[in-house]
ZAMI-746836 format. One record per residue (C-alpha): residue number from 1; residue in one letter; x, y, z. Coordinates in pm, 1 decimal. Last residue first. Layout:
{rec NUM,"A",{X,Y,Z}} ...
END
This chain:
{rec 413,"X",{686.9,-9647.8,-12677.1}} {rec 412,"X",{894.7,-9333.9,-12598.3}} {rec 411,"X",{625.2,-9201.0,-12369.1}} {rec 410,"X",{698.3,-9531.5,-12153.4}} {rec 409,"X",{1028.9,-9539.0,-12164.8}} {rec 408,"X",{1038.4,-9159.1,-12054.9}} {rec 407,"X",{773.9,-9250.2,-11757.3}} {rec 406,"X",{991.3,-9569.0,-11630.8}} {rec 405,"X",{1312.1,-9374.4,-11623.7}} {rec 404,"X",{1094.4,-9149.1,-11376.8}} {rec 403,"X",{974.6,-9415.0,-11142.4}} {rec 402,"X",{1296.7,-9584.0,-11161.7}} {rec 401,"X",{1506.4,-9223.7,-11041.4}} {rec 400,"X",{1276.3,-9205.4,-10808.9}} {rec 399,"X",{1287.5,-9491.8,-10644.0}} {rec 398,"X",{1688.6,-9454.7,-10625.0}} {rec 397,"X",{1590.0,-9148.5,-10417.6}} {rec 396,"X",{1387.1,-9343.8,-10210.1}} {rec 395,"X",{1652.1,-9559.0,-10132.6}} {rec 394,"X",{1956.9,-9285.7,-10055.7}} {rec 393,"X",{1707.8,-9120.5,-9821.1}} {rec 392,"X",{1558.3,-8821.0,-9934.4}} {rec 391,"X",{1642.7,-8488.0,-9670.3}} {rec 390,"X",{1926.5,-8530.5,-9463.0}} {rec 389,"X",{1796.8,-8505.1,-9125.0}} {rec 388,"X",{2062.5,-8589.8,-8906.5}} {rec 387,"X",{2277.1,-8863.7,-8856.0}} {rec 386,"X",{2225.7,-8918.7,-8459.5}} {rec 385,"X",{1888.5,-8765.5,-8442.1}} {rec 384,"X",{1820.2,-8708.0,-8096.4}} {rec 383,"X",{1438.1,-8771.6,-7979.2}} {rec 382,"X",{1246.4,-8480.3,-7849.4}} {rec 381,"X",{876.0,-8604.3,-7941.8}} {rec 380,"X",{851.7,-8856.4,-7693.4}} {rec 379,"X",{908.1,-8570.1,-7418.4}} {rec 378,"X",{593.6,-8390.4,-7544.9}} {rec 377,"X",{639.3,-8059.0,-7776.3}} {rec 376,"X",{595.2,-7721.7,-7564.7}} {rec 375,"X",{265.9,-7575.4,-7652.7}} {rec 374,"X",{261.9,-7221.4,-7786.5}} {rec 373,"X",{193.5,-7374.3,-8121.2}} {rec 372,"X",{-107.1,-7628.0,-8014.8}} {rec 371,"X",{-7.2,-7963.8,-7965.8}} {rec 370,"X",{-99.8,-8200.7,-8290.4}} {rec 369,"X",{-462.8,-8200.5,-8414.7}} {rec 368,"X",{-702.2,-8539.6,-8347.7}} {rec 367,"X",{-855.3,-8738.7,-8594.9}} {rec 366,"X",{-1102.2,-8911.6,-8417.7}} {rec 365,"X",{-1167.7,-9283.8,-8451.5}} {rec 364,"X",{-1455.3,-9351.7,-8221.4}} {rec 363,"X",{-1410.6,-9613.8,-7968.1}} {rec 362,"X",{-1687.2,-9875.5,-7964.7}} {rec 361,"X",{-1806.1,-10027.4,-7645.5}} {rec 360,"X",{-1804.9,-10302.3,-7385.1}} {rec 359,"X",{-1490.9,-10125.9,-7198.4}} {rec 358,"X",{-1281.1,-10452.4,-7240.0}} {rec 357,"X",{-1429.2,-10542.7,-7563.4}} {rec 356,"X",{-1357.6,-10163.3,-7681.0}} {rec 355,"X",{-942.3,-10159.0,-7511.9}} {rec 354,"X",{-935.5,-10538.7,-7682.6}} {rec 353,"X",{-1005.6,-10413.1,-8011.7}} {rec 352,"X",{-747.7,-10052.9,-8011.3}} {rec 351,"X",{-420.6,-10220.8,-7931.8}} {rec 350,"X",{-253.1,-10213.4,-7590.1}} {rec 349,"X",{-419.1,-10389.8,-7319.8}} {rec 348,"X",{-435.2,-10289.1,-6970.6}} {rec 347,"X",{-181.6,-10348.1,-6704.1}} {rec 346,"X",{-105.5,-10020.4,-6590.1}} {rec 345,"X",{221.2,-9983.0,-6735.7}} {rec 344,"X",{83.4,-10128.9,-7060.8}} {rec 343,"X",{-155.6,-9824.5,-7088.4}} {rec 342,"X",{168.2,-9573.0,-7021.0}} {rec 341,"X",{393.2,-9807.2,-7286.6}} {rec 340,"X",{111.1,-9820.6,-7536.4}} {rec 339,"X",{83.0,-9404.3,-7536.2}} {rec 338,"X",{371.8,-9468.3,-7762.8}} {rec 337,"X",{269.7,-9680.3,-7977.6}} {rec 336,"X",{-99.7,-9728.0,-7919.4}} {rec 335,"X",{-138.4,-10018.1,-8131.1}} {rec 334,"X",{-310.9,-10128.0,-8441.6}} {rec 333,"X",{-3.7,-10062.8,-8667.0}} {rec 332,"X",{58.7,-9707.8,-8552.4}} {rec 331,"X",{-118.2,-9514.5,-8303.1}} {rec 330,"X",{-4.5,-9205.7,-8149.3}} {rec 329,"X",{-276.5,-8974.1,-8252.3}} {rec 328,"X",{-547.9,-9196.8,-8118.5}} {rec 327,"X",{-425.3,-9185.1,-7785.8}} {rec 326,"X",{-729.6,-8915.1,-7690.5}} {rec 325,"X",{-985.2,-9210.2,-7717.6}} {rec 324,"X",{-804.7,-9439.6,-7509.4}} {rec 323,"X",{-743.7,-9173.4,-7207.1}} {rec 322,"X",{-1094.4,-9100.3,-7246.7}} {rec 321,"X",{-1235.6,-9433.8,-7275.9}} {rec 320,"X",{-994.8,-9558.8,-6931.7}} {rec 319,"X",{-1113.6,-9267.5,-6735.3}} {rec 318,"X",{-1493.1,-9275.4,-6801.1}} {rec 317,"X",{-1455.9,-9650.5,-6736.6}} {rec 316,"X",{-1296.5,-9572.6,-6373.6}} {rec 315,"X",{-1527.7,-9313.6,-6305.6}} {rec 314,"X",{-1797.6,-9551.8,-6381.0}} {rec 313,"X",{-1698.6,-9804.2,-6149.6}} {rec 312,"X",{-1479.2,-10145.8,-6331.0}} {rec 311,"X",{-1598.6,-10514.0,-6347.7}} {rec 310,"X",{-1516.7,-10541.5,-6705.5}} {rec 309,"X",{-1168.4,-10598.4,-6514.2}} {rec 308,"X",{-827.4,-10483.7,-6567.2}} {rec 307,"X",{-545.5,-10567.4,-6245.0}} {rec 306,"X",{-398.2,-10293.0,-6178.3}} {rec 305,"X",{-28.7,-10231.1,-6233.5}} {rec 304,"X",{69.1,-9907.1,-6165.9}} {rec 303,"X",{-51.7,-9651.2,-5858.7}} {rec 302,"X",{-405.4,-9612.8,-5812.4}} {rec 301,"X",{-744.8,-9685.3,-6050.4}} {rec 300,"X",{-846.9,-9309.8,-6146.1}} {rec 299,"X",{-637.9,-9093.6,-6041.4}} {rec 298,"X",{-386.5,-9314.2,-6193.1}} {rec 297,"X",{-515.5,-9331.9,-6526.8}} {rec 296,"X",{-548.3,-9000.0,-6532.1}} {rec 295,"X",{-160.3,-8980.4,-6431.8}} {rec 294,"X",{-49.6,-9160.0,-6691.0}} {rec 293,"X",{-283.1,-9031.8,-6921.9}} {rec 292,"X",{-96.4,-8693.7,-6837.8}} {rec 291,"X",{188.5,-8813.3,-6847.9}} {rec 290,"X",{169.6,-8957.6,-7174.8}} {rec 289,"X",{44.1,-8582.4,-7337.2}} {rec 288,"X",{-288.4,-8566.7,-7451.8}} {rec 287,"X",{-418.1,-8358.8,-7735.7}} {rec 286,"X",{-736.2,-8195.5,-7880.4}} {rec 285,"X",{-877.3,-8036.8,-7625.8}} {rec 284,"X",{-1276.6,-8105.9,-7535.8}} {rec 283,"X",{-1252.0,-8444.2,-7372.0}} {rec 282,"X",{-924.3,-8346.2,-7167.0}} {rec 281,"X",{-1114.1,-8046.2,-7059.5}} {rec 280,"X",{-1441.5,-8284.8,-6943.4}} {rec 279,"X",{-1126.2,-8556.8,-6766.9}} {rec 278,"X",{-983.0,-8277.2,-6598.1}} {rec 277,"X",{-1303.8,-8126.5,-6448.4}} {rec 276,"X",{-1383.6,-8490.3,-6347.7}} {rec 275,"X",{-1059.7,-8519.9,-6158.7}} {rec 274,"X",{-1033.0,-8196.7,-5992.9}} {rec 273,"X",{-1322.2,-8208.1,-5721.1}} {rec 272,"X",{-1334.3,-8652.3,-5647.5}} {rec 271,"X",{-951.1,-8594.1,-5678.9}} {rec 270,"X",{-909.9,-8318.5,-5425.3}} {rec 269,"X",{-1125.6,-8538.8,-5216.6}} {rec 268,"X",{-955.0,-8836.9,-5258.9}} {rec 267,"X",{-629.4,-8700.5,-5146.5}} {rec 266,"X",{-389.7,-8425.1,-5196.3}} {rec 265,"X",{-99.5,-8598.1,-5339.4}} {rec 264,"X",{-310.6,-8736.7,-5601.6}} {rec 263,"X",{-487.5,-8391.9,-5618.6}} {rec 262,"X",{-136.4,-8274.4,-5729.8}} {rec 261,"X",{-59.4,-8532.1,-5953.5}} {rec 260,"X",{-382.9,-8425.2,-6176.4}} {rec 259,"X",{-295.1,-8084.8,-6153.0}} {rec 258,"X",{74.6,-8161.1,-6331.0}} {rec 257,"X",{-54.2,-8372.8,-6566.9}} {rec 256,"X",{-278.2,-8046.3,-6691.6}} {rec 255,"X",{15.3,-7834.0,-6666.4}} {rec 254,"X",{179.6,-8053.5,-6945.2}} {rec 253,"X",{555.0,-8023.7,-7056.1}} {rec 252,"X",{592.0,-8136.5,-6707.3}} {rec 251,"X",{892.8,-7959.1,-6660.9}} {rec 250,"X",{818.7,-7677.9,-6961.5}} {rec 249,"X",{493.7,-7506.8,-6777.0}} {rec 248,"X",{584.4,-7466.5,-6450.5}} {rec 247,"X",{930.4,-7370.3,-6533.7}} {rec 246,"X",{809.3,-7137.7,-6753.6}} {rec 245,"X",{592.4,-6911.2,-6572.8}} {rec 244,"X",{403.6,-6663.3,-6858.7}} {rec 243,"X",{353.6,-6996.0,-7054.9}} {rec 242,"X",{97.0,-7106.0,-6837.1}} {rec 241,"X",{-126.8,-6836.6,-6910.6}} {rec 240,"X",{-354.7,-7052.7,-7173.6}} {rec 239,"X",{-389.2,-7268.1,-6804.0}} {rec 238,"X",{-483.3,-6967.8,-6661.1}} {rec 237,"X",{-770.6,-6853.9,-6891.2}} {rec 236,"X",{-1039.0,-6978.4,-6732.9}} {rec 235,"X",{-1360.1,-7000.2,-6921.3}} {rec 234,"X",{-1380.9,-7381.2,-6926.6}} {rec 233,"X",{-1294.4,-7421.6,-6552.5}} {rec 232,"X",{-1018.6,-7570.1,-6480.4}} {rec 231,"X",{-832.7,-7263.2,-6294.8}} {rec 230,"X",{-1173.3,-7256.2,-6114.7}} {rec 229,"X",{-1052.3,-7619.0,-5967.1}} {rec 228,"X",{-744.3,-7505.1,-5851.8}} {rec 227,"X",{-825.8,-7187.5,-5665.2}} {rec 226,"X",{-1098.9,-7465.2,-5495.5}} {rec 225,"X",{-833.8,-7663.8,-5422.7}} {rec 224,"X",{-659.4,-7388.1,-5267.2}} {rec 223,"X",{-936.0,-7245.0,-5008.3}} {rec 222,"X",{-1026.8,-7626.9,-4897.8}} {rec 221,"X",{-675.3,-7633.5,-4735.1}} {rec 220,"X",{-415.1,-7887.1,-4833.9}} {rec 219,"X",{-348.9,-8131.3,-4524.6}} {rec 218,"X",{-404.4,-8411.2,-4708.2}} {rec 217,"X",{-102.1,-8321.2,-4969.1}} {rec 216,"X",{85.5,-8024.6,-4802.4}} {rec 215,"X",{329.9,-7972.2,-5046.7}} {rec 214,"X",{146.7,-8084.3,-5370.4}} {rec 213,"X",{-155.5,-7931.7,-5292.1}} {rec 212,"X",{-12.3,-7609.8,-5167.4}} {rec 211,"X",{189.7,-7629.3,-5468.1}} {rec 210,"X",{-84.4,-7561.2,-5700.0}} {rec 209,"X",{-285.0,-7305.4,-5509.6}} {rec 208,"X",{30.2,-7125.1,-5493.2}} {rec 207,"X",{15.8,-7169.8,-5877.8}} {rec 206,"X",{-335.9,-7071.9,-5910.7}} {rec 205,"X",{-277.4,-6760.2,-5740.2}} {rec 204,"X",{8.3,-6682.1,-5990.9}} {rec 203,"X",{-206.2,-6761.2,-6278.5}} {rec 202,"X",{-482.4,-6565.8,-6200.7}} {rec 201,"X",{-261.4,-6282.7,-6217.9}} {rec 200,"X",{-426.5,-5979.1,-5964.8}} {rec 199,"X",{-231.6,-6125.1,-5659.7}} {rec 198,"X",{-434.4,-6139.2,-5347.6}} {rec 197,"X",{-377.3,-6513.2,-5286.3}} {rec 196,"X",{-235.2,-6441.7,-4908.4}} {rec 195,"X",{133.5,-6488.9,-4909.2}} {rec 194,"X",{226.6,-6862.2,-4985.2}} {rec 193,"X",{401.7,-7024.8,-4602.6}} {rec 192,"X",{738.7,-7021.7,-4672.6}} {rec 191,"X",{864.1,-7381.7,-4774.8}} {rec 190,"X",{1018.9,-7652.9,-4583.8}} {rec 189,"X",{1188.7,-7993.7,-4644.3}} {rec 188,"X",{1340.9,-7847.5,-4956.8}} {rec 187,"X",{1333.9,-8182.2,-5252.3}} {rec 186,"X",{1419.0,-7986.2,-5585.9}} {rec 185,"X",{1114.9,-8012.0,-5720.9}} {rec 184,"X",{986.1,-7799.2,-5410.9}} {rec 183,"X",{1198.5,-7539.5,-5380.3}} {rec 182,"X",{1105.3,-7517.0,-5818.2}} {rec 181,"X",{779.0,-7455.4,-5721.6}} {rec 180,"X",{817.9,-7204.7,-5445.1}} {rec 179,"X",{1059.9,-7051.7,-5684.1}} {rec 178,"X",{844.0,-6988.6,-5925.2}} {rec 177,"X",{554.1,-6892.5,-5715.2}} {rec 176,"X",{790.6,-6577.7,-5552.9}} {rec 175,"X",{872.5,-6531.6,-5922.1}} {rec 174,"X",{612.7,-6441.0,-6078.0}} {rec 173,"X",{503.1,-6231.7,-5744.7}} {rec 172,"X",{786.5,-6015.2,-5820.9}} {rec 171,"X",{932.4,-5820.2,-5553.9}} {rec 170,"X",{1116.7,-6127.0,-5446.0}} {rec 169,"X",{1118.6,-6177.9,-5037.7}} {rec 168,"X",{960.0,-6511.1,-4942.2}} {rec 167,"X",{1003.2,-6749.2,-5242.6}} {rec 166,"X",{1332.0,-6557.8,-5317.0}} {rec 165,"X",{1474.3,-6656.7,-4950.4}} {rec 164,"X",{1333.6,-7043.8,-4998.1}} {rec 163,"X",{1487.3,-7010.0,-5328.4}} {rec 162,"X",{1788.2,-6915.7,-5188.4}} {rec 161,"X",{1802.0,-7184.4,-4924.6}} {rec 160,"X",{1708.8,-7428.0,-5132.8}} {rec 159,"X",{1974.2,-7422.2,-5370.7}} {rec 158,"X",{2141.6,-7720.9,-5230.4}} {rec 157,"X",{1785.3,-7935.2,-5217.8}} {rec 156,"X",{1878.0,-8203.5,-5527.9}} {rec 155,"X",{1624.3,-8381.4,-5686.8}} {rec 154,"X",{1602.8,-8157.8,-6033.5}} {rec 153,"X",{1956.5,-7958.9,-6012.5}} {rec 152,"X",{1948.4,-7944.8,-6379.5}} {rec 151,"X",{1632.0,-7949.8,-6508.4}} {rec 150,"X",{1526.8,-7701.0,-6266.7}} {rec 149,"X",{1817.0,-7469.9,-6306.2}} {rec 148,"X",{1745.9,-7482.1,-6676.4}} {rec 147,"X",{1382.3,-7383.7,-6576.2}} {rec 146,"X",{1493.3,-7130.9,-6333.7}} {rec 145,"X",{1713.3,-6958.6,-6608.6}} {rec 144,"X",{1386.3,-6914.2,-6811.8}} {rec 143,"X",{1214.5,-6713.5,-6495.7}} {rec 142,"X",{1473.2,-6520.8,-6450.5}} {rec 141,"X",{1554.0,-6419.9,-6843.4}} {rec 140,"X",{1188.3,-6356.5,-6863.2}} {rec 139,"X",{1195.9,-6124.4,-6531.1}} {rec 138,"X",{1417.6,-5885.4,-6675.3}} {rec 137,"X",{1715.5,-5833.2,-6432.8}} {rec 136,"X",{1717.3,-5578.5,-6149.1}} {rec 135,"X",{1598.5,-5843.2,-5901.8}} {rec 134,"X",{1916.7,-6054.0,-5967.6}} {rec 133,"X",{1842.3,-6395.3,-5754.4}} {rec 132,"X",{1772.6,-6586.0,-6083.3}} {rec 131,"X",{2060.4,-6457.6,-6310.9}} {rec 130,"X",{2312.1,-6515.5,-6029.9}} {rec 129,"X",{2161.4,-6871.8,-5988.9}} {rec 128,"X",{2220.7,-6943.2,-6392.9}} {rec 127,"X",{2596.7,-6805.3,-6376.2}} {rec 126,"X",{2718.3,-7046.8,-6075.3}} {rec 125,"X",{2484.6,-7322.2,-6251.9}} {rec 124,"X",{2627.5,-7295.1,-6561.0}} {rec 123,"X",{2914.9,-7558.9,-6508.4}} {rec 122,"X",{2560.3,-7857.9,-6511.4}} {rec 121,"X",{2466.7,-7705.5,-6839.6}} {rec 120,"X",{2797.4,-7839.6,-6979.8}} {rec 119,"X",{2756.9,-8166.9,-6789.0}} {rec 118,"X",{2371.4,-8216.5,-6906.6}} {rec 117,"X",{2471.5,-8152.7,-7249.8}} {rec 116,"X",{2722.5,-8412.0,-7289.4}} {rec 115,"X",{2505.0,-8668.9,-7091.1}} {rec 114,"X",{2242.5,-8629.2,-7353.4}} {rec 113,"X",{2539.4,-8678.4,-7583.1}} {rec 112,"X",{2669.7,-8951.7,-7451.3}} {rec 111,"X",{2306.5,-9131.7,-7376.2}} {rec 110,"X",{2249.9,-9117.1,-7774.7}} {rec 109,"X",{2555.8,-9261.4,-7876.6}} {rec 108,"X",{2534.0,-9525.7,-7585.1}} {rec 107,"X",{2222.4,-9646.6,-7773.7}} {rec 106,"X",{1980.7,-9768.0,-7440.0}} {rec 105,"X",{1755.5,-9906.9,-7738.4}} {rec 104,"X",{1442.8,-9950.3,-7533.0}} {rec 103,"X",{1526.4,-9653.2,-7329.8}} {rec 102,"X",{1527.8,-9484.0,-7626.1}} {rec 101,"X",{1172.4,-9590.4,-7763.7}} {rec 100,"X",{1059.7,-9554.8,-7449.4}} {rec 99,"X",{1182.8,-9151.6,-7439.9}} {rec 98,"X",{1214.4,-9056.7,-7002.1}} {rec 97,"X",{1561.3,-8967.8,-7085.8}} {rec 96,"X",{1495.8,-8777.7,-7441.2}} {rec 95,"X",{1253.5,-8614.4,-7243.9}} {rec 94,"X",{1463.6,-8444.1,-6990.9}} {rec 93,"X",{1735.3,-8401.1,-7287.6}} {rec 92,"X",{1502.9,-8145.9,-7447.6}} {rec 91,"X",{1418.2,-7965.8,-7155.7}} {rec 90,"X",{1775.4,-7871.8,-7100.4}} {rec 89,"X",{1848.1,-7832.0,-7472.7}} {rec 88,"X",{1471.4,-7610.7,-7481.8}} {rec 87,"X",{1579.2,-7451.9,-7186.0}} {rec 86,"X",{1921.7,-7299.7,-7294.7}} {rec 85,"X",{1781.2,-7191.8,-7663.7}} {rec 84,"X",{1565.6,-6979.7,-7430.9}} {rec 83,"X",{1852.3,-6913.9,-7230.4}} {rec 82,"X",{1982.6,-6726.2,-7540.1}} {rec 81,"X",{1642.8,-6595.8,-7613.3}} {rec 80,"X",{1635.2,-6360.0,-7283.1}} {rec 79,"X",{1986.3,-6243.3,-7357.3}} {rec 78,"X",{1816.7,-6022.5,-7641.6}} {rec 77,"X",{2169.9,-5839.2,-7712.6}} {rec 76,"X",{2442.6,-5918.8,-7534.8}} {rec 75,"X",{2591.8,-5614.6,-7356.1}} {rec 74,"X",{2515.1,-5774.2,-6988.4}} {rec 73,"X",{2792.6,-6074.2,-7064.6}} {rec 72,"X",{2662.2,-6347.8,-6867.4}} {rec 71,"X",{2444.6,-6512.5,-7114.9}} {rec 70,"X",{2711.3,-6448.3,-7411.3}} {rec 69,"X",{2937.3,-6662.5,-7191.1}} {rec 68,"X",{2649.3,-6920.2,-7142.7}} {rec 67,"X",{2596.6,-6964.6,-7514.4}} {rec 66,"X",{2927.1,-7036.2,-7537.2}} {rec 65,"X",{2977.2,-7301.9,-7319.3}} {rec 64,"X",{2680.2,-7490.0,-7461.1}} {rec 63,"X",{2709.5,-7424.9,-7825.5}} {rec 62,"X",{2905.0,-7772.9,-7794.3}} {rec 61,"X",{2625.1,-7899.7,-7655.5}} {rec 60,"X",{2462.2,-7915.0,-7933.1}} {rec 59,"X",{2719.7,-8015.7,-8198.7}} {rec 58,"X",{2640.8,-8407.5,-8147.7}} {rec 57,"X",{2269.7,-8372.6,-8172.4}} {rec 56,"X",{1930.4,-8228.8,-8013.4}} {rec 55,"X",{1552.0,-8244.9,-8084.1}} {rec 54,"X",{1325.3,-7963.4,-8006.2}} {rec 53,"X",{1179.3,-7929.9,-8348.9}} {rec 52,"X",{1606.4,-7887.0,-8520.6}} {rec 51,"X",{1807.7,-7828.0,-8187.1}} {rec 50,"X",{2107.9,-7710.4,-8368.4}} {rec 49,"X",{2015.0,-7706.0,-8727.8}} {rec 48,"X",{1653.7,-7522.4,-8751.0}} {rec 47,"X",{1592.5,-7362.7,-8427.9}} {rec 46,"X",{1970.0,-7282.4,-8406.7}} {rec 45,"X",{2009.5,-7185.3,-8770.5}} {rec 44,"X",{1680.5,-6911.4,-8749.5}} {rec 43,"X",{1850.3,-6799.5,-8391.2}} {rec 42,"X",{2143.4,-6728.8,-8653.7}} {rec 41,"X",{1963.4,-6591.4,-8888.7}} {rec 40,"X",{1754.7,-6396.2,-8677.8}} {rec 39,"X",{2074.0,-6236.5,-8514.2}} {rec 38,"X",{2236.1,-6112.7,-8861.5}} {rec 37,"X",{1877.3,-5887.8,-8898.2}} {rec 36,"X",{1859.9,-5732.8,-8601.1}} {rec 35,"X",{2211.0,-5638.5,-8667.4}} {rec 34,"X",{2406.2,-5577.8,-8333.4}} {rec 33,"X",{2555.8,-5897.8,-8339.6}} {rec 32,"X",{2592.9,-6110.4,-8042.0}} {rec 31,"X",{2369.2,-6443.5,-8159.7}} {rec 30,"X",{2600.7,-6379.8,-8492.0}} {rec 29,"X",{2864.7,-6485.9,-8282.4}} {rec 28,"X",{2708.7,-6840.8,-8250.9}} {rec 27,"X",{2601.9,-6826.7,-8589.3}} {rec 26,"X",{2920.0,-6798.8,-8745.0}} {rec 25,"X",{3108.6,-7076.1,-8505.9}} {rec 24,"X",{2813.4,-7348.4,-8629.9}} {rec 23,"X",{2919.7,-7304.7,-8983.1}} {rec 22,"X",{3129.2,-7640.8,-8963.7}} {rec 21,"X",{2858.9,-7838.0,-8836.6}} {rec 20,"X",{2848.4,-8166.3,-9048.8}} {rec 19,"X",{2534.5,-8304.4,-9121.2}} {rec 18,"X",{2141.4,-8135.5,-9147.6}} {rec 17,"X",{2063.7,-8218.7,-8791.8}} {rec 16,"X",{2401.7,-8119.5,-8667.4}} {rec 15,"X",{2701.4,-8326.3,-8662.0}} {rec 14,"X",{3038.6,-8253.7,-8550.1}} {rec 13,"X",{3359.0,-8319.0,-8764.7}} {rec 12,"X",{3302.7,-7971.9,-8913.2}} {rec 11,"X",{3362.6,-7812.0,-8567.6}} {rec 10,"X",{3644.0,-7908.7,-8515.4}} {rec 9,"X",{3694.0,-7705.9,-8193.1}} {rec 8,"X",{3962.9,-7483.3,-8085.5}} {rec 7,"X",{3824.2,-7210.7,-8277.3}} {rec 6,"X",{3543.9,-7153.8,-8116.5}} {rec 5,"X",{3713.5,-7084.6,-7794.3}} {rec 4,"X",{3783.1,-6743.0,-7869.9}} {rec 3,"X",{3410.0,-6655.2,-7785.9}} {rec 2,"X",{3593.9,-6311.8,-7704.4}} {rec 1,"X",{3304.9,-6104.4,-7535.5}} 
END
């Protein structure tokens, strides 16, 4: 691989999240070295600078192009962490677009770069649908070029054929319910009927399960909400799993939101089965995602705005409490920042008093963990940082300074 292009760009005039760029080139070749060692610095630097806790900057997608030719080249080493990095930019500007507090703004900064990325993912689709359809390639780099295939072609049915033809034919049953799934996000008319749910992984019966509901709505069988429903339960282990298919579990960043739009789709019986099992998990974990109080909330009362009421049935109250009670962790000032904008969607009220006189009740206060490590950080969490993170701002520094100037006076008097 050449990766001569690196030298055509300036790279110091980019920004990363710690400033300027300029060592960018090193670490991008180091992603091809053959020292262990070299290559965890450099994946270390991406993490860290690059798409610093899922966010991305200026310089990101100028890793794109090269990232994808050390993709396609088979003597890379570990190719299944370069479209790792892939995903998590892909994922990454997904959430920045759905962000409230960037849609507030609409910053064209911002919106250039997201659209930056998106165009230089968007000339990897020739090389990311070879990678999917080749069945002698390890299944994580598959699987993790569907989901950057997903957020890319997301709406668009031109690579349904193929996945129809994968969906029916792959060896791998990972991938047969990948590509089901990802037929479906990307609007195909049709799918192959699911082979029978023999599979030993729970997980890939319960994702055939999954988009049975989804594809068939009403006319889902009996047989695959049930597969759904013991995927709840609290000894399951499928929706630990989740990671093991990644496009199901990066799109919605939240399998759980993704369950409770399926029994939407399926009807009211598929949400009088899956919707208190969702609601007793959601009371147990220890974090809620905005979709999925979004679509708790809608499960429970219908499509945005309702009308709020004291005047509400008890599945509607239990909904409304537990929602409330798991947006703790986003409050600030009173309100429920960012879960505000899903609870303001549906018409009810926003800070923490009038969501307890409303429901006749006191909330408690809990104190609720962040997503667990193998979780994939919420959309509202993968904001761009146009300046980067430059440690002490130029104020508190100056506070500092005071502070101590104030101690030595003091000692001196």
């Amino acid at each position: 691989m050449s990766l001569e292009g690196l030298r055509t760009i300036d790279w110091s005039s980019l920004r990363h999240a710690y400033g300027p760029a300029g060592e960018t080139p090193a670490h991008i070749r180091g992603l091809a070295s053959s020292d262990a060692g070299v290559r965890g610095e450099a994946y270390e630097f991406f993490h860290a600078a690059v798409l610093h806790q899922g966010c991305v900057y200026e310089a990101t997608g100028y890793t794109i192009p090269f990232l994808l030719e050390l993709l396609a080249d088979p003597t890379t080493p570990e190719r299944e962490e370069i479209v790792d990095l892939l995903c998590v930019m892909a994922l990454s500007v997904t959430g920045g677009r759905k962000d409230p507090d960037l849609i507030r703004r609409k910053d064209a900064h911002e919106h250039r770069v997201f659209a930056h990325i998106e165009e230089a993912l968007a000339r990897g689709v020739p090389l990311l649908r070879t990678l999917v359809q080749d069945r002698a390639l390890d299944v994580r780099i598959r699987l993790r070029a569907q989901v950057v295939l997903g957020t890319v072609l997301k709406g668009r049915a031109e690579a349904a054929p193929e996945l129809r033809s994968l969906a029916r034919d792959d060896p791998d049953p990972r991938v047969r319910a990948s590509s089901r799934y990802l037929a479906l996000l990307l609007g195909a008319p049709d799918l192959p009927g699911a082979p029978p749910a023999t599979d030993d992984s729970p997980l890939v019966r319960w994702t055939e399960a999954l988009v049975e509901l989804l594809a068939h709505r009403e006319g889902t069988t009996g047989a695959a909400i049930d597969e759904v429903a013991a995927g709840l339960e609290a000894d399951s282990p499928v929706l630990t799993m989740t990671g093991e298919l990644p496009l199901l579990n990066n799109l919605l960043d939240d399998s759980r939101a993704l369950v409770a739009r399926a029994a939407r789709a399926a009807g009211e019986p598929a949400v009088d089965r899956l919707l208190p099992m969702l609601l007793q998990r959601a009371e147990r974990e220890s974090w809620m995602s905005p979709e999925l109080g979004f679509e708790l909330l809608a499960c429970g009362f219908g499509q945005p705005p309702v009308l709020p009421s004291k005047r509400m049935t008890e599945r509607q109250r239990r909904v409304l409490r537990v929602v409330a009670e798991a947006a703790w962790p986003w409050e600030r000032g009173g309100s429920f920042a960012n879960m505000a904008m899903v609870l303001d969607q549906f018409g009810f009220p926003t800070d923490r008093a009038a969501v307890q006189k409303l429901l006749g009740r006191d909330l408690p206060l809990r104190f609720r963990s962040r997503p667990p490590p193998t979780t994939r950080l919420p959309p509202v969490a993968h904001r761009l940082h146009r300046e980067g993170n430059q440690g002490l701002g130029s104020v508190q520094i100056w506070i500092a300074l005071l502070g101590v100037m104030a101690l030595l006076h003091f000692y001196r008097c």
